[in-house]
VMD Tcl script that draws the C-alpha trace (Angstrom):
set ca {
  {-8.37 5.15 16.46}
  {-8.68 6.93 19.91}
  {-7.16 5.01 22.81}
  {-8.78 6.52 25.60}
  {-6.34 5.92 28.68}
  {-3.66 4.05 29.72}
  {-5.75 0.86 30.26}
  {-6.93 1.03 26.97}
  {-3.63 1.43 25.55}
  {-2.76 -1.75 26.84}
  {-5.69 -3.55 26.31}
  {-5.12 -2.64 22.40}
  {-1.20 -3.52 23.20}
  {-1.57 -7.28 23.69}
  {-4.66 -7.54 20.99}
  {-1.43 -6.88 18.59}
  {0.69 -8.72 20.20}
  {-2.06 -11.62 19.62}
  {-2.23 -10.57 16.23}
  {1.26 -10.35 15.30}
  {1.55 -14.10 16.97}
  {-0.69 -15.64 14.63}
  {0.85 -14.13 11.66}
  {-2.10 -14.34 9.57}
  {-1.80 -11.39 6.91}
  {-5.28 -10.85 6.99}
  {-4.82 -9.29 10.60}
  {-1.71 -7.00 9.90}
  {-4.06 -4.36 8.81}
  {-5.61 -4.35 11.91}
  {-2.03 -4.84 13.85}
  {-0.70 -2.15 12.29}
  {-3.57 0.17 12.57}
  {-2.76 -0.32 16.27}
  {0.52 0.45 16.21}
  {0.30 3.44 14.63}
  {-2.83 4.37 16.90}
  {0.02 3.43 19.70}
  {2.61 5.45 18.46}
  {1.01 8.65 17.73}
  {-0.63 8.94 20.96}
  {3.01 9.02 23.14}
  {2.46 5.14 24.22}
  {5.55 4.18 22.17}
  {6.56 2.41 25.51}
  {4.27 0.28 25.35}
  {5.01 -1.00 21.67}
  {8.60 -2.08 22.78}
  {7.21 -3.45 26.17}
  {4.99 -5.59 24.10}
  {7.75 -6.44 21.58}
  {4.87 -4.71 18.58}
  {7.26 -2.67 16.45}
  {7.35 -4.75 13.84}
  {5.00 -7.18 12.18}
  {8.42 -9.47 11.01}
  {9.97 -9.74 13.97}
}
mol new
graphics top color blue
foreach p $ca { graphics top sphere $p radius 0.5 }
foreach p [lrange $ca 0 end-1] q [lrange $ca 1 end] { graphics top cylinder $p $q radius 0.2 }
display resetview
């Protein structure tokens, strides 16, 4: 996945975060296809700011 600027990122930030609220396992595929997408492209901030480190907690 290719986020393609900061808007994006958090565009893609808060569709986790909507993912990760309705804690249906069928999305944390998806969720954590973000993440990683996230991570790797230096917009780790953004995971903690949207409290998406972790599909648990």
């Amino acid at each position: 996945m290719t986020i393609r600027d900061a808007a994006h990122a958090r565009e893609l930030a808060r569709k986790a975060k909507a993912l990760k609220a309705t804690h249906n396992q069928a999305d944390k595929a998806e969720f954590e296809k973000i993440k990683t997408a996230l991570l790797s492209q230096g917009y780790g901030a953004l995971v903690r700011e949207y409290g998406i480190e972790s599909w648990d907690r």
